[in-house]
LOROBA-744858 format. One line per 3 residues: number of its first residue (from 1); for each residue x, y, z of N, C-alpha, C, O. Coordinates in nm, 3 decimals, decimal comma, m for minus. Each point is the difference from the previous one (the first is absolute). Example, Ala and Ser with C-alpha at 12.3 -4.5 7.8 and 13.67 -1.06 7.14 Angstrom:
2
1	1,319/m0,569/0,780/m0,089/0,119/0,000/0,090/0,120/0,000/0,104/m0,002/0,066 ~ m0,139/0,107/m0,138/0,082/0,119/0,006/m0,077/0,109/0,073/0,051/0,111/0,017
! end
This chain:
139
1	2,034/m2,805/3,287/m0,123/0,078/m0,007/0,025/0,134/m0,071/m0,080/0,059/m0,072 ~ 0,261/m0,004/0,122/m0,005/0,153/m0,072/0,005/m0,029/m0,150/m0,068/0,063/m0,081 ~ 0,136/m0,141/0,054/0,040/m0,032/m0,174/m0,199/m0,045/m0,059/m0,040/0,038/m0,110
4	m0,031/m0,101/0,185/m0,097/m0,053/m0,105/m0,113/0,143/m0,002/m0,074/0,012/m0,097 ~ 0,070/0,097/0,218/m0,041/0,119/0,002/0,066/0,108/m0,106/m0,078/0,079/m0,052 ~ 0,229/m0,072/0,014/0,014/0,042/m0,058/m0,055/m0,026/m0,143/m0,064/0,083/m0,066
7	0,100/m0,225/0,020/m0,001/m0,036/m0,129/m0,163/m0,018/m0,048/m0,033/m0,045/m0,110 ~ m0,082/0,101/0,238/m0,108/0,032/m0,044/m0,030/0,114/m0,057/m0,077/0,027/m0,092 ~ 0,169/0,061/0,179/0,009/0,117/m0,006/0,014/0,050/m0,141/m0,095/0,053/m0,057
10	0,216/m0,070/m0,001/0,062/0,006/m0,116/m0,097/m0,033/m0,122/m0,039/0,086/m0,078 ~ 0,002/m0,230/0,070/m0,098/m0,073/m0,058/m0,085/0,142/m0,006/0,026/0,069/m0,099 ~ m0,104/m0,024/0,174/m0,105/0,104/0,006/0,033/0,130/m0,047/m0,086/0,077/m0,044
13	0,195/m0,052/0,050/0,055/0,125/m0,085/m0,023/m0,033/m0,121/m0,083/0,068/m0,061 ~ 0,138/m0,161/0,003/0,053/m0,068/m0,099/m0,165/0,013/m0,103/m0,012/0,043/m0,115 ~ m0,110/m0,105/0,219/m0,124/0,024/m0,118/m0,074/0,130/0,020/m0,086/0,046/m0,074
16	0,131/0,002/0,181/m0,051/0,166/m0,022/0,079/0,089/m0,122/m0,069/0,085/m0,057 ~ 0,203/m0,100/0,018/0,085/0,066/m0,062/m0,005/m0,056/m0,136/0,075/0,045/m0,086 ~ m0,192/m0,178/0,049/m0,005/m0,090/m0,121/m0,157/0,059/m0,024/m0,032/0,026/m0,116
19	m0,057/m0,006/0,217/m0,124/0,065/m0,006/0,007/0,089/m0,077/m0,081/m0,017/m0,091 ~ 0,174/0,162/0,077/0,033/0,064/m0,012/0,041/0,090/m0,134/m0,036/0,103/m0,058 ~ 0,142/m0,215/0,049/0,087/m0,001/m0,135/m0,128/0,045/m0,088/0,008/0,113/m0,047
22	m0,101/m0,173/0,024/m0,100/0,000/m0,084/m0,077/0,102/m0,056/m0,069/m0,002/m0,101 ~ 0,091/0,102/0,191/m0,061/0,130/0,027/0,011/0,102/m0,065/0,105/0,041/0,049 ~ m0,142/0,061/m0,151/0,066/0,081/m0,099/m0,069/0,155/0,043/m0,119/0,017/0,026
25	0,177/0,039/m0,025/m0,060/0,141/m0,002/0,006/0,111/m0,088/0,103/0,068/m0,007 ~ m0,199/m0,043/m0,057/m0,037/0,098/m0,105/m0,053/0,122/m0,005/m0,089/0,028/0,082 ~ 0,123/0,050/m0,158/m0,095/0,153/0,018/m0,072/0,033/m0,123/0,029/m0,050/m0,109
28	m0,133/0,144/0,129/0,007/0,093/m0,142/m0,046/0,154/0,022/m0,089/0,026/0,082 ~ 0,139/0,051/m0,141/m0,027/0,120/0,030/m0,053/0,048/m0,122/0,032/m0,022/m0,117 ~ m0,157/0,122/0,190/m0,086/0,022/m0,121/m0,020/0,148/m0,059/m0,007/0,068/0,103
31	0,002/m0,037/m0,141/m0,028/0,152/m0,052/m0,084/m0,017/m0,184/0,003/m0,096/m0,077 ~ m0,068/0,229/0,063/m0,051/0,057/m0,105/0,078/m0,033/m0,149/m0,041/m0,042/m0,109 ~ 0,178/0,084/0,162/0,057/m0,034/m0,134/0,051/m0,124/m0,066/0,073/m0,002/m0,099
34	m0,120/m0,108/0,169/0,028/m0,156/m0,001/m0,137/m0,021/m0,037/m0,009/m0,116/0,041 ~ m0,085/0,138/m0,080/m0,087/m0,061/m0,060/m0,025/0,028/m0,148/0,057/0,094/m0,057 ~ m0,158/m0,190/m0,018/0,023/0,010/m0,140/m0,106/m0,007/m0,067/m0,054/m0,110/m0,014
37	m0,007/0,236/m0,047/0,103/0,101/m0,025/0,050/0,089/0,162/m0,050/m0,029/0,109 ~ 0,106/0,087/m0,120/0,035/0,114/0,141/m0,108/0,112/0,040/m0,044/0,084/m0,079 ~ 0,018/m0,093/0,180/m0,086/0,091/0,057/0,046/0,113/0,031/0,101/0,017/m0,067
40	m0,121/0,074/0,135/0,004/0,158/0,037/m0,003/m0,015/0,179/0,019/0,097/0,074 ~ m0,037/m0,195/m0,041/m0,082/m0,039/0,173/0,151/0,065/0,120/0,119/m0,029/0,002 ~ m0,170/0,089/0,052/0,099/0,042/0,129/0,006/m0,120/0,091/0,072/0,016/0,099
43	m0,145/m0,154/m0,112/m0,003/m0,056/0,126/0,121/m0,123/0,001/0,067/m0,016/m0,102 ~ m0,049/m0,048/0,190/0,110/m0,088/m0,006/0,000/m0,094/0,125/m0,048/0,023/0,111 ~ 0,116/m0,137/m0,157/m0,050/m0,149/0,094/0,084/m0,075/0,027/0,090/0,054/m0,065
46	m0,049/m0,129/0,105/0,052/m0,120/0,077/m0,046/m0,108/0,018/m0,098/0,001/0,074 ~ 0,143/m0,139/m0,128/m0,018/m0,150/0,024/0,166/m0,044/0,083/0,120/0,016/m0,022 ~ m0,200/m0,073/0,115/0,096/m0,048/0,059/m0,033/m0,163/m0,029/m0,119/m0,029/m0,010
49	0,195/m0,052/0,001/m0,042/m0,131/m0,079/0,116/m0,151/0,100/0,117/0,012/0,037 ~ m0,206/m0,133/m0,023/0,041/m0,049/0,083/m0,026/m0,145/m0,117/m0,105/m0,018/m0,063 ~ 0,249/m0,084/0,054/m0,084/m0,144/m0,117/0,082/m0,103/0,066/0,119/m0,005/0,031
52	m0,207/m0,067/m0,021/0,067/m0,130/0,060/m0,015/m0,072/m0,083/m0,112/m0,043/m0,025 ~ 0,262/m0,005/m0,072/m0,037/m0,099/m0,079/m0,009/m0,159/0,001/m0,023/m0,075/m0,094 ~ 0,045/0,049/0,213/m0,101/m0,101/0,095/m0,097/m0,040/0,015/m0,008/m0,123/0,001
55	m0,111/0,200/0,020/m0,108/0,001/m0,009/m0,060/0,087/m0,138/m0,118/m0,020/m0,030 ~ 0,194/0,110/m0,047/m0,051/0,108/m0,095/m0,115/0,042/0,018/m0,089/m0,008/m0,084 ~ 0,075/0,070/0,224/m0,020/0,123/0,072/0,060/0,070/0,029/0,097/0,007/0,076
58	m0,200/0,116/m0,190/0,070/0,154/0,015/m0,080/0,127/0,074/m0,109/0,037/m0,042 ~ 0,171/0,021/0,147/m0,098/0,060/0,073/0,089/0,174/m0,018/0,119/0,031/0,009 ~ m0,226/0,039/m0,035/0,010/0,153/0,018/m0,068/0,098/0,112/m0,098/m0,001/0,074
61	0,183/0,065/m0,098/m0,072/0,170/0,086/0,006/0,086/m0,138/0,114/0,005/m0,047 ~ m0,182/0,043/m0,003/0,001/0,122/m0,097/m0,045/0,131/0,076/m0,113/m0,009/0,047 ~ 0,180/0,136/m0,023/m0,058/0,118/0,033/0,024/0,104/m0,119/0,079/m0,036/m0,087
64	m0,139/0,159/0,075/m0,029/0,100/m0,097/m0,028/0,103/0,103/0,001/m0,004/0,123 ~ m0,032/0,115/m0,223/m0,058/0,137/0,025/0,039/0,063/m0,118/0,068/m0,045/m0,093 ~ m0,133/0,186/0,110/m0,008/0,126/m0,101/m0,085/m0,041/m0,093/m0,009/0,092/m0,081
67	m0,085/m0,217/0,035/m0,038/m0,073/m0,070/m0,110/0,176/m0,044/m0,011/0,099/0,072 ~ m0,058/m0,129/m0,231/m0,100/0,126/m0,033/m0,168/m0,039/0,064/m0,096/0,077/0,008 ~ 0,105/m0,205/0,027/m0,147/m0,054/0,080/0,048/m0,103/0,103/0,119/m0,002/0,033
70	m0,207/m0,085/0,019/m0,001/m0,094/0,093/0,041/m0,085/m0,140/m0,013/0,017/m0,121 ~ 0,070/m0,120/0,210/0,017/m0,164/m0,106/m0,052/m0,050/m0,049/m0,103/0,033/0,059 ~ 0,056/m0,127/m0,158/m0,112/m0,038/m0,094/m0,003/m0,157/0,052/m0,094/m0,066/0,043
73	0,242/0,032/m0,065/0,040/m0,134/m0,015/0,179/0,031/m0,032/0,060/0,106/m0,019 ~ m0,008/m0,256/0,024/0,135/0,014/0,040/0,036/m0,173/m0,010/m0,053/m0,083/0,073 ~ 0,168/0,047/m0,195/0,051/m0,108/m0,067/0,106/m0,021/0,014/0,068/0,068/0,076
76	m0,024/m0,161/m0,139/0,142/m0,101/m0,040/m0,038/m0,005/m0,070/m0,110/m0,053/m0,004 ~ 0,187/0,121/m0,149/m0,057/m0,102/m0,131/0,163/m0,020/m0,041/0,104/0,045/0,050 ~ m0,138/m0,154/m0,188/0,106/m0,029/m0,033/m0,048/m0,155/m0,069/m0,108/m0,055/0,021
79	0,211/0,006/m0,102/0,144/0,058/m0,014/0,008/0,108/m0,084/m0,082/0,009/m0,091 ~ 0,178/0,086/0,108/0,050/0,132/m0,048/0,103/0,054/0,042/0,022/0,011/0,120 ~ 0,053/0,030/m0,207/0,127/0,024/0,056/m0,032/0,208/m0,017/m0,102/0,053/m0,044
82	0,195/0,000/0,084/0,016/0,169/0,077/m0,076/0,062/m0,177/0,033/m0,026/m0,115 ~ m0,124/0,100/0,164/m0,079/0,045/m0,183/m0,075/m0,055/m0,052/m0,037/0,045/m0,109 ~ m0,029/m0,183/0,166/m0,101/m0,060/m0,099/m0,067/m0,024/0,072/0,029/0,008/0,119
85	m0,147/m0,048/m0,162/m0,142/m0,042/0,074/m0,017/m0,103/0,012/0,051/m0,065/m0,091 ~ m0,134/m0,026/0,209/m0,075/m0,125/m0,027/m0,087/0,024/0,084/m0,027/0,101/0,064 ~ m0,037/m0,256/m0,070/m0,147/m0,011/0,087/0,029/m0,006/0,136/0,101/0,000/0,071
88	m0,212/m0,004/m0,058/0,031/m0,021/0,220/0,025/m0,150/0,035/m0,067/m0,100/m0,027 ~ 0,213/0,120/0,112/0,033/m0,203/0,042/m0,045/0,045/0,164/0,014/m0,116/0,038 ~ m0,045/0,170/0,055/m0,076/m0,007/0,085/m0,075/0,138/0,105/0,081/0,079/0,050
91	m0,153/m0,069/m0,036/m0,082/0,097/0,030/0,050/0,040/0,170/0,041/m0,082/0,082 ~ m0,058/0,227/m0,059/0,057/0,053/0,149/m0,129/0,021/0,070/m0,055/0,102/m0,042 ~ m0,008/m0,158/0,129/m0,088/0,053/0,061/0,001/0,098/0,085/0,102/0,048/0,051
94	m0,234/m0,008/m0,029/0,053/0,089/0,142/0,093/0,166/m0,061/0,080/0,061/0,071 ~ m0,118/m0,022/m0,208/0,137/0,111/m0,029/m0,091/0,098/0,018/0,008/0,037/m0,117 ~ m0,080/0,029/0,160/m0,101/0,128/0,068/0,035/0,045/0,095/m0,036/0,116/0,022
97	0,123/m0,185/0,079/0,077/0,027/0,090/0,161/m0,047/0,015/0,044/m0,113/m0,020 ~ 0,039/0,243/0,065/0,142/m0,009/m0,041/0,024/m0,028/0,120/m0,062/0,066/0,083 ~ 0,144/m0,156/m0,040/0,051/m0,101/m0,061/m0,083/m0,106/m0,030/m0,112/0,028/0,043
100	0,113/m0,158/m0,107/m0,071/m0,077/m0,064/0,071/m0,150/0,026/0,088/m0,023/m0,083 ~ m0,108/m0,073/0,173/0,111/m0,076/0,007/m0,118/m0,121/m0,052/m0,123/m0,006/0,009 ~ 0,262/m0,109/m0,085/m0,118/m0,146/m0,026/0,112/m0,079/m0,040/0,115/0,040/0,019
103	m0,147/m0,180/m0,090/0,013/m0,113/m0,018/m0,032/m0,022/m0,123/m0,081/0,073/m0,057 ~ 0,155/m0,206/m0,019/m0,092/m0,111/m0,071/0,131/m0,093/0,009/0,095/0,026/0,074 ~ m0,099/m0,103/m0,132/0,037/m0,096/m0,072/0,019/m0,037/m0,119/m0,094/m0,059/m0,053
106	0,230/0,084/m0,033/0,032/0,004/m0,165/m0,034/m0,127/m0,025/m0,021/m0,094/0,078 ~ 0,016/0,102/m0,230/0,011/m0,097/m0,061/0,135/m0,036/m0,053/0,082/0,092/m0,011 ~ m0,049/m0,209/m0,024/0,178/0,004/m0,053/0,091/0,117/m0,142/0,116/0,034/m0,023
109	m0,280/m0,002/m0,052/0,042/0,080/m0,108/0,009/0,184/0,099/0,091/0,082/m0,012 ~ m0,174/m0,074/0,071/0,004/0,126/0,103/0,122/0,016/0,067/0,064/0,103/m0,022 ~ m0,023/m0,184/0,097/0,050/m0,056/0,101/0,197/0,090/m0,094/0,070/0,098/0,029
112	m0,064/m0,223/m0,153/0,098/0,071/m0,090/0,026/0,100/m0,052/0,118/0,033/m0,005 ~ m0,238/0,068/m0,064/m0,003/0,134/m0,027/0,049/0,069/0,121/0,102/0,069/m0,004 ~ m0,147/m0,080/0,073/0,000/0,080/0,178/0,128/m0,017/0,004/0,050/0,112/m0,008
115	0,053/m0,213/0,019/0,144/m0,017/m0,019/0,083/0,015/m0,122/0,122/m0,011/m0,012 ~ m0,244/0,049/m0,104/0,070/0,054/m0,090/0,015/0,184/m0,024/0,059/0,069/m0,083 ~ m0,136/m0,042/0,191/0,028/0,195/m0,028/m0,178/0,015/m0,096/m0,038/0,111/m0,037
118	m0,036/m0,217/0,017/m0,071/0,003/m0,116/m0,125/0,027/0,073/m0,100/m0,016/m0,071 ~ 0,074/0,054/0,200/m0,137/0,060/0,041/0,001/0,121/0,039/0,100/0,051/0,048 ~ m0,195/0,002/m0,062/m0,029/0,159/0,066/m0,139/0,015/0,094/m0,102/m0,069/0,001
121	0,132/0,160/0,059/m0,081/0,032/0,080/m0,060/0,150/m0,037/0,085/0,089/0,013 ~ m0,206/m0,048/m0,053/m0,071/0,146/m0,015/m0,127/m0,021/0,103/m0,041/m0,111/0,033 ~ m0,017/0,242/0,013/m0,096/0,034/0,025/m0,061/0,079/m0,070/0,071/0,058/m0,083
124	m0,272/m0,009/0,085/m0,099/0,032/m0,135/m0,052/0,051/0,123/m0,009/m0,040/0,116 ~ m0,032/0,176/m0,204/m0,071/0,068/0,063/m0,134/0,087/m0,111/0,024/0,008/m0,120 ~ m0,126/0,036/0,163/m0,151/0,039/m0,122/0,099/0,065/m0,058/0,042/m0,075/m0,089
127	0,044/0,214/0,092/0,056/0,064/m0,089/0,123/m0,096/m0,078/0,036/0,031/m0,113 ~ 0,014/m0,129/0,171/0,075/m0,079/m0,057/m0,021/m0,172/m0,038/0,098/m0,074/0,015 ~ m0,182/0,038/m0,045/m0,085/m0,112/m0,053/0,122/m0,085/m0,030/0,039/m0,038/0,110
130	0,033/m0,007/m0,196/0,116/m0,037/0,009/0,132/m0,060/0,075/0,077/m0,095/m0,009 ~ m0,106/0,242/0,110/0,129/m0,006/0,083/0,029/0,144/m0,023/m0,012/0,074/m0,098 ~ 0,068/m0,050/0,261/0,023/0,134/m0,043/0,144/0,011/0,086/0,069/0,102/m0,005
133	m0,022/m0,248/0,105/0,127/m0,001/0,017/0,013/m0,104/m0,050/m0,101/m0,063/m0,033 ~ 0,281/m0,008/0,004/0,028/m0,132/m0,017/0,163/0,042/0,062/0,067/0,103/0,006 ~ m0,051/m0,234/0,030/0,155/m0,065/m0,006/0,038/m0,127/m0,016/m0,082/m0,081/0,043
136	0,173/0,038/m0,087/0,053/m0,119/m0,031/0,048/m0,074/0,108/0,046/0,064/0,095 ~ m0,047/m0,197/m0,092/0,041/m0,113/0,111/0,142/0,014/m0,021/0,044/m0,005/m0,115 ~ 0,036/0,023/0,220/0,114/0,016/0,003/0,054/m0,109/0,135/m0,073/m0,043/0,089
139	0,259/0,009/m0,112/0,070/m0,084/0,092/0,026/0,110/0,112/0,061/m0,029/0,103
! end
């Protein structure tokens, strides 16, 4: 009985610690002078970033402050690597209030940029239409 308790036991480690493996954790840190062109903005932010490439669900917390207004709106775009621009690959809801936590679900080309360094994260504000922070998806 102790051996077939154990070797359940184990077994159960075994797919919690395989659950797991899968799991990647990412940041990006944002400021004024990471966006493009560069802003003048005192404010500065944080993505804390969660991807299971298992499911390719990627879930964040983004927080800010010092921002020159309230938030407009707040992205993932990409692909783009550190200095260049692209379009938006998925939208942050909820960024009017700091912190801002959410979800989606990539697509396989998303999914790769995001593991390639090739997404960013900015927030837009009325004086900054654009973006008036950004940072890059980082390991």
């Amino acid at each position: 009985m102790k051996k077939a308790l154990f070797a359940t036991m184990a077994l159960g480690a075994a797919v919690v610690f395989a659950g797991s493996a899968s799991a990647e954790k990412l940041k990006a840190t944002l400021d004024g002078k990471s966006e493009v062109p560069a802003t003048t903005s005192s404010g500065t932010g944080m993505a804390d970033l969660d991807y299971d490439a298992a499911t390719k669900k990627l879930s964040w917390k983004v927080s800010y402050s010092g921002l020159s207004g309230p938030a407009t709106a707040a992205h993932f775009h990409g692909p783009a690597e550190t200095g260049k621009n692209a379009g938006v690959a998925v939208p942050i809801a909820g960024i009017a209030n700091s912190p801002a936590e959410g979800s989606a679900t990539l697509t396989d080309a998303q999914a790769s940029d995001l593991l390639a360094g090739k997404l960013y994260v900015n927030i837009h504000t009325a004086a900054n239409p654009g973006g008036e922070i950004r940072g890059q998806v980082t390991k």
